[in-house]
C-alpha positions as CSV (number, residue, x, y, z in Angstrom):
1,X,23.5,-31.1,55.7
2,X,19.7,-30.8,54.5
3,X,18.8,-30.6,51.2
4,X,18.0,-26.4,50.6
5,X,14.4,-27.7,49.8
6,X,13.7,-29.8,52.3
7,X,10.7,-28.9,54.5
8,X,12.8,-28.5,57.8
9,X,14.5,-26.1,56.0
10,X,13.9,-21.8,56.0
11,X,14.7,-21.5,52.2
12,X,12.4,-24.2,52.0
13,X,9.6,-23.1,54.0
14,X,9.7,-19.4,52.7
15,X,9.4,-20.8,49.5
16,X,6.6,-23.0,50.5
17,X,4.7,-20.1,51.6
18,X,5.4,-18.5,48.4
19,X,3.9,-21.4,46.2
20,X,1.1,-21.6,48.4
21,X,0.1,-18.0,48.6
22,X,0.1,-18.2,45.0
23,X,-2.0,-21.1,44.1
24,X,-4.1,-21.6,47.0
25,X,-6.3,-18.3,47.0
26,X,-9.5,-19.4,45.1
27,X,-12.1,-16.6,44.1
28,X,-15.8,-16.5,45.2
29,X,-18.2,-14.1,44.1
30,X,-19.2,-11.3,46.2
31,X,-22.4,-8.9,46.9
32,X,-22.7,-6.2,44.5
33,X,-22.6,-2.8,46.1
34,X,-25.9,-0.9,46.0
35,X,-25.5,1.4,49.2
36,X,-24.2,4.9,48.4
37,X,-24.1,6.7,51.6
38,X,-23.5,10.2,50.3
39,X,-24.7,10.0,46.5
40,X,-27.7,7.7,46.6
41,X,-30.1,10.4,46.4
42,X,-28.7,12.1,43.1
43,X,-30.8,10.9,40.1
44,X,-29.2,9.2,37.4
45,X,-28.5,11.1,34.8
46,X,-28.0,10.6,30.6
47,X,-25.1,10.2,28.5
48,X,-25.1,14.0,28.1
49,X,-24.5,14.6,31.3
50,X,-21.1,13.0,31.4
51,X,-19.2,15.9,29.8
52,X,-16.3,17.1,30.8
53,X,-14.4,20.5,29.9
54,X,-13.3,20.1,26.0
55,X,-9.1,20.3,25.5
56,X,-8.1,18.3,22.8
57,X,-4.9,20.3,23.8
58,X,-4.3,18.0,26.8
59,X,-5.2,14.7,25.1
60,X,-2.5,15.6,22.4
61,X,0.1,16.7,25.6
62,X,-0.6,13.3,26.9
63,X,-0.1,11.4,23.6
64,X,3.3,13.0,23.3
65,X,4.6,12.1,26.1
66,X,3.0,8.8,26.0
67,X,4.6,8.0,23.3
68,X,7.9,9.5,24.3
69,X,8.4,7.4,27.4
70,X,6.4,4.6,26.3
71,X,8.1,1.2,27.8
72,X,8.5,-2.1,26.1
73,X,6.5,-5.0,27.3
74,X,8.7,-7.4,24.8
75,X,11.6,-6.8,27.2
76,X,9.8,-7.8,30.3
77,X,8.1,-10.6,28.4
78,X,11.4,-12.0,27.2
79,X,12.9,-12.2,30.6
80,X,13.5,-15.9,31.4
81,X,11.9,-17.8,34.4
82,X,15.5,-18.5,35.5
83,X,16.2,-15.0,35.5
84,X,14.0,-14.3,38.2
85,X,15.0,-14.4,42.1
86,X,13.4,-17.1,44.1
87,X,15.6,-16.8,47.2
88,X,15.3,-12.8,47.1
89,X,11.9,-13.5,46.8
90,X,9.4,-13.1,49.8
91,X,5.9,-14.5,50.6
92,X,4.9,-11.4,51.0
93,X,6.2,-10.1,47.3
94,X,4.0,-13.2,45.6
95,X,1.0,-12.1,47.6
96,X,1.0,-8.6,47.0
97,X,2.2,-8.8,43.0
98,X,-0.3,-11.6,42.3
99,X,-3.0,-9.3,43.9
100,X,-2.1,-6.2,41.9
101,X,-2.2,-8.9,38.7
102,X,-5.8,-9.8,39.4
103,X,-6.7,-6.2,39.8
104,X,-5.4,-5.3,36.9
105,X,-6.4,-7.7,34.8
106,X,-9.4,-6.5,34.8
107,X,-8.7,-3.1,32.3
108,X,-11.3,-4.4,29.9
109,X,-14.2,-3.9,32.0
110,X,-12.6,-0.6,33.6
111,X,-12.3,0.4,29.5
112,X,-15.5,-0.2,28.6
113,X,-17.4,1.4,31.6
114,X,-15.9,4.4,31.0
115,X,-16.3,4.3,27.7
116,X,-20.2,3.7,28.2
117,X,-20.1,6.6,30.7
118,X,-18.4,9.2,28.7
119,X,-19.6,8.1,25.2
120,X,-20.6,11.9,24.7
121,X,-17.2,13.1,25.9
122,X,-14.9,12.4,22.1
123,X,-11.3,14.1,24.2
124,X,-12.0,11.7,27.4
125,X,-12.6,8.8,25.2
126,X,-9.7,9.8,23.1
127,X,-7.4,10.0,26.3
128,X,-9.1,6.7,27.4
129,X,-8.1,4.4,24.3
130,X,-4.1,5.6,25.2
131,X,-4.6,4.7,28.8
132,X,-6.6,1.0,28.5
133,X,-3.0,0.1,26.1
134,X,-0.8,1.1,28.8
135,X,-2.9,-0.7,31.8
136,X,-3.5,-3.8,29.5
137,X,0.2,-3.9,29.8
138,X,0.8,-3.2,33.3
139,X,-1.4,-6.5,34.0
140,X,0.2,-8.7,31.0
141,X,3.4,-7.7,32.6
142,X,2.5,-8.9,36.2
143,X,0.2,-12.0,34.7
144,X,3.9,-13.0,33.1
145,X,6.1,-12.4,36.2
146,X,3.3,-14.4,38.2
147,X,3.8,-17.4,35.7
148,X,7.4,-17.0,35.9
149,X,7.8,-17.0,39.5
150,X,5.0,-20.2,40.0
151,X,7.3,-22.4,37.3
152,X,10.7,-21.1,38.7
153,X,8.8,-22.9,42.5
154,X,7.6,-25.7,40.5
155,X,11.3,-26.1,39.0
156,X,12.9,-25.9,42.8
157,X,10.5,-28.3,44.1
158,X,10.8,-30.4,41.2
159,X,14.2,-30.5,41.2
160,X,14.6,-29.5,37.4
161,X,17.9,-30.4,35.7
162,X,19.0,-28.9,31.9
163,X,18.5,-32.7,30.2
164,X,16.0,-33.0,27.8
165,X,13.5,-34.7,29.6
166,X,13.6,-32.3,32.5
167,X,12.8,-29.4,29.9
168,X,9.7,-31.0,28.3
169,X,8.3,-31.2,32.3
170,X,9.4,-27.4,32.4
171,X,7.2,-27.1,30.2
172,X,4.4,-28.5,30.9
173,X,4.7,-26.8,34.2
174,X,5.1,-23.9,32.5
175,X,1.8,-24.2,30.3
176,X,-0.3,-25.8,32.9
177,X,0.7,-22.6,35.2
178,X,-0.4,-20.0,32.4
179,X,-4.0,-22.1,32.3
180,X,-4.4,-21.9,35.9
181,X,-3.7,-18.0,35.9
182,X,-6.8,-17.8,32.7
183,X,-9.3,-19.4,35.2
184,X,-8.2,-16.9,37.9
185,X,-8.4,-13.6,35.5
186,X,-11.5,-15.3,34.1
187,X,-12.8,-15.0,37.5
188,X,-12.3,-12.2,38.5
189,X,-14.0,-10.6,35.1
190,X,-16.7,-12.8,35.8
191,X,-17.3,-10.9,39.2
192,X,-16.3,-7.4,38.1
193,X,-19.4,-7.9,35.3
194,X,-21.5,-8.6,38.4
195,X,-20.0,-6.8,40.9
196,X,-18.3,-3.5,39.6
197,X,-19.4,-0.5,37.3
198,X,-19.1,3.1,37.4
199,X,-22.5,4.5,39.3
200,X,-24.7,5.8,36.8
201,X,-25.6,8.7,39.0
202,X,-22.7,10.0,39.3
203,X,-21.5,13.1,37.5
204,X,-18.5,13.2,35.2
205,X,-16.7,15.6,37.6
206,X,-17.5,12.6,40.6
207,X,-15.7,10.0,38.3
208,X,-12.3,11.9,37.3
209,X,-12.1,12.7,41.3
210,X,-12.2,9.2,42.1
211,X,-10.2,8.5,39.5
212,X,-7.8,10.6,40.4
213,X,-7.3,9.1,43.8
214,X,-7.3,5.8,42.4
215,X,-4.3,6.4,40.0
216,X,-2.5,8.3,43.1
217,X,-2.9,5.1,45.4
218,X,-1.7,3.1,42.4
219,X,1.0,4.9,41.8
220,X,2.3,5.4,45.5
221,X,1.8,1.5,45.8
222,X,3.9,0.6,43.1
223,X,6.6,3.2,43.6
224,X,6.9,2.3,47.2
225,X,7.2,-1.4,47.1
226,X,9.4,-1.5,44.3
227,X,12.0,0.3,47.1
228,X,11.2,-2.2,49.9
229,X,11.4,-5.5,47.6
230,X,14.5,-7.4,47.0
231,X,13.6,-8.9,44.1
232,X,15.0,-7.0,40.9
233,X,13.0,-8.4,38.3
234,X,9.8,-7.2,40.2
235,X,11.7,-3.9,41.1
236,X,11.9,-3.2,37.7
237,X,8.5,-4.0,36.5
238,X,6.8,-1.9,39.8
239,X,9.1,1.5,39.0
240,X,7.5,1.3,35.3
241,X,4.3,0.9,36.5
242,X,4.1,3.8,38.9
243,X,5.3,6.3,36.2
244,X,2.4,5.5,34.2
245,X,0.3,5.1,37.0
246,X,1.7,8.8,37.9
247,X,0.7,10.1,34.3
248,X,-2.4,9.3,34.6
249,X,-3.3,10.7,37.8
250,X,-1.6,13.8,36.6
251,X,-3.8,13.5,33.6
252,X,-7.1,13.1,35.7
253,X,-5.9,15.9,37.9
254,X,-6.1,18.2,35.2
255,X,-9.7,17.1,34.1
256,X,-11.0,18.0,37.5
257,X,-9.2,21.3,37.9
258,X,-10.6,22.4,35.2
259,X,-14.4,20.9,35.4
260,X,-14.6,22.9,39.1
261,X,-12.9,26.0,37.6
262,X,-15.7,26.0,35.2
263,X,-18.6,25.5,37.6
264,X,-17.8,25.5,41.1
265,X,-20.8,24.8,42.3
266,X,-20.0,21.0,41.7
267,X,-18.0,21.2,44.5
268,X,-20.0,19.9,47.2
269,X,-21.3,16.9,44.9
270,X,-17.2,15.7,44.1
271,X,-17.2,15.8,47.8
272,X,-19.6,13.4,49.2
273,X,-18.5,10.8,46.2
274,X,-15.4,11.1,47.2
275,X,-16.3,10.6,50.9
276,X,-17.3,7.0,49.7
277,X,-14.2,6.2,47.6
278,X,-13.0,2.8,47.5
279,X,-10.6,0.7,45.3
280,X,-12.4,-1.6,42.8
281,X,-10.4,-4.5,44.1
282,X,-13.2,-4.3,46.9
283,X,-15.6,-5.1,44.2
284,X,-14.0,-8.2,43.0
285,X,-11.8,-9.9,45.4
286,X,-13.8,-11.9,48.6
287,X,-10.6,-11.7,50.3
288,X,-9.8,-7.8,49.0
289,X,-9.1,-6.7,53.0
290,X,-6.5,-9.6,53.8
291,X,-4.9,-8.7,50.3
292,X,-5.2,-5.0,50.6
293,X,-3.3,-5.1,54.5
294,X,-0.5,-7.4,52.8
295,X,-0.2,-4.7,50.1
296,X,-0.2,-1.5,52.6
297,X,2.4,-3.5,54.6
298,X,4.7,-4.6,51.8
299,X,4.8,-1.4,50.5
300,X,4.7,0.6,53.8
301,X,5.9,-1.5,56.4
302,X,7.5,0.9,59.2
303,X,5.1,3.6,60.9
304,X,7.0,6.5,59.4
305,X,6.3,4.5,56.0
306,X,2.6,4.5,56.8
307,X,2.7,8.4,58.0
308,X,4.3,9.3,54.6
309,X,2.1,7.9,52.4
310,X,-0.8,9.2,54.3
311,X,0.7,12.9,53.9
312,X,0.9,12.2,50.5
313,X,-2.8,11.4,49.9
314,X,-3.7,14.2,51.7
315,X,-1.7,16.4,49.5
316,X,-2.9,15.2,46.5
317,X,-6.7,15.7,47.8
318,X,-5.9,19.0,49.3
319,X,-4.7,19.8,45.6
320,X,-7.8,19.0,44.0
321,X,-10.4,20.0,46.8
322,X,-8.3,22.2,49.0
323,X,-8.2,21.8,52.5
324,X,-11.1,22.2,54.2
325,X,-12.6,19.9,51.7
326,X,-9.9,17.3,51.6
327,X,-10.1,17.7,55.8
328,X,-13.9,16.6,55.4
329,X,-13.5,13.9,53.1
330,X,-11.2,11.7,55.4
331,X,-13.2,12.4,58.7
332,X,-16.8,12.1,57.7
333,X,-16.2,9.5,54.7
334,X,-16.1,5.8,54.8
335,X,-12.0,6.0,53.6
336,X,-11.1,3.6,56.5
337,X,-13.4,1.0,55.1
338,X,-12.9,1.6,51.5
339,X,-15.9,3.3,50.9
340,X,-18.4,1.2,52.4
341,X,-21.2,1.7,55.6
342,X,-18.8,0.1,58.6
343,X,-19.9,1.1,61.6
344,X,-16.9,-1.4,63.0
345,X,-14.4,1.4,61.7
346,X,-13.9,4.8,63.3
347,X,-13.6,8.0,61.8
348,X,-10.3,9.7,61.2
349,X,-10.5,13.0,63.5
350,X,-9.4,16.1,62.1
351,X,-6.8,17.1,65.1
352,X,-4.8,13.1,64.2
353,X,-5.0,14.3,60.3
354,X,-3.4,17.5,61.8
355,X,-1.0,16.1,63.9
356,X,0.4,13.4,61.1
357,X,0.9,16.3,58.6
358,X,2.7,19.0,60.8
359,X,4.8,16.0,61.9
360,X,5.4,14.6,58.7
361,X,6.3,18.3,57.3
362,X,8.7,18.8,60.7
């Protein structure tokens, strides 16, 4: 009978896979993105000119509830290694949670560029300093499950008992783990000070669109993988993720709404920037399109999966643009290539986006 850990073995093998998914990806730096298809010709514009609409009113709403619902990281952080699991756990689930850990570690940069941008803004910078506490935990939360998981392989492969000895290894595995994951997020804030940054042309109506979408995506990613994996412990973490991911979204929503009720004549500019949305993962990952197509699968791995959560973006940019606008925004942007010039990617055509929704709402 093999051992469950030997290499001939499928436990083995998956778990393999797993370990090696999740120390085998190093980072490079990328090309910092200087081509903006539909905005480039907008001038760039001062500090002033990144006002929103004032409502202290919605900041306060969002504090309450904020602090009403507010999760507690100790809890996640005091869940043993041992607690997590392995066998439950796929390749695919390491892949796709150490990739939304990298992303999300980088929350200070994301902070302080939209700080910068919207210095002149005191209730979006209010709402801002309650939403970097909560992302700053969504990554702590994943950097710690990561470590968990990579000392629960080493353990296996290790073939940790409870003696004494065996628990000083543990560790040392355990420590040298949580260095190799500093190097990583140190990384990856290396490249995000190169690679990433709010566009300094943009309007502040331009920014709380795409920020919208971005929290939506988030959200949907979270919600939807935490269904399909069978691992609880990640489960768990991924459902309290989304419903802050959902809050903000909700939150961002609102800022738009009422920026183009106020001036309307924005419109068209919101548009073309969000014709050439993409995720910032594309900004500081080399391998973001490999990590992005293991994300969308894990999450939305059957057809109808892949329908719904289309539907659902739509919806959400038909809310905010209506939807003529949200119509032209997925077939004469770049969303198939996550914002960038790729000549290698078609165009979505308006009668497909038709076709998915009545079908989806059939």
């Amino acid at each position: 009978m093999p051992h469950p850990w030997d290499r001939r073995h499928p436990a083995r093998s998956e778990a393999a896979s797993r370990r090696r998914i999740l120390v085998e990806n190093p980072l490079s730096k990328l090309t910092k993105r200087d081509a903006f298809p539909f905005t480039g010709d907008q001038p760039p514009l001062p500090p002033s000119g990144h006002r929103t609409i004032p409502s202290p009113d919605d900041v306060i709403a969002f504090f309450r509830t904020h602090e009403r619902v507010s999760w507690n990281l100790t809890e996640i952080l005091d869940i043993h290694w041992s607690e997590i699991d392995i066998e439950a756990m796929t390749a695919a689930d390491a892949y796709v949670a150490e990739s939304a850990m990298l992303v999300e570690s980088n929350s200070p940069d994301y902070v302080a560029n939209l700080i910068a941008f919207f210095k002149e803004d005191q209730d979006v910078c209010d709402f801002i300093m309650m939403w970097a506490i909560e992302e700053w935990k969504h990554y702590y939360a994943l950097r710690d499950y990561i470590a968990k998981v990579r000392t629960a392989l080493a353990a296996r492969e290790a073939a940790c008992t409870t003696n004494l000895e065996d628990t000083e290894r543990l560790k040392e595995i355990e420590a040298s783990v949580r260095r190799a994951l500093d190097q990583e997020v140190a990384d990856i804030r290396e490249a995000s000070s190169e690679n990433w940054g709010i566009p300094m042309h943009y309007t502040a109506p331009q920014v709380v669109a795409n920020t919208t979408i971005q929290e939506f995506i988030t959200a949907d990613f979270y919600r939807n993988h935490a269904r399909h994996t069978k691992e609880p412990v990640l489960a768990r973490i991924e459902t309290l993720l989304a419903k802050d991911e959902t809050r903000h979204e909700m939150f961002y929503e609102e800022r738009i709404g009422k920026c183009l009720e106020h001036d309307p004549d924005v419109m068209p500019m919101v548009i073309e920037a969000l014709k050439e949305f993409g995720m910032p993962g594309a900004y500081l990952l080399d391998d973001y399109d490999a990590r992005r197509a293991a994300m969308e699968h894990a999450a939305f791995p059957t057809l109808a999966d892949k329908t719904g959560a289309f539907v659902r973006l739509f919806a959400k940019m038909e809310r905010v643009v209506g939807r003529e606008n949200a119509m032209r925004v997925f077939t004469e942007g770049n969303y198939l290539s996550d914002g960038h010039e790729d000549p290698s990617k078609k165009k979505m055509r308006p009668e497909m986006i038709t076709r998915l929704i009545t079908r989806k709402l059939a």
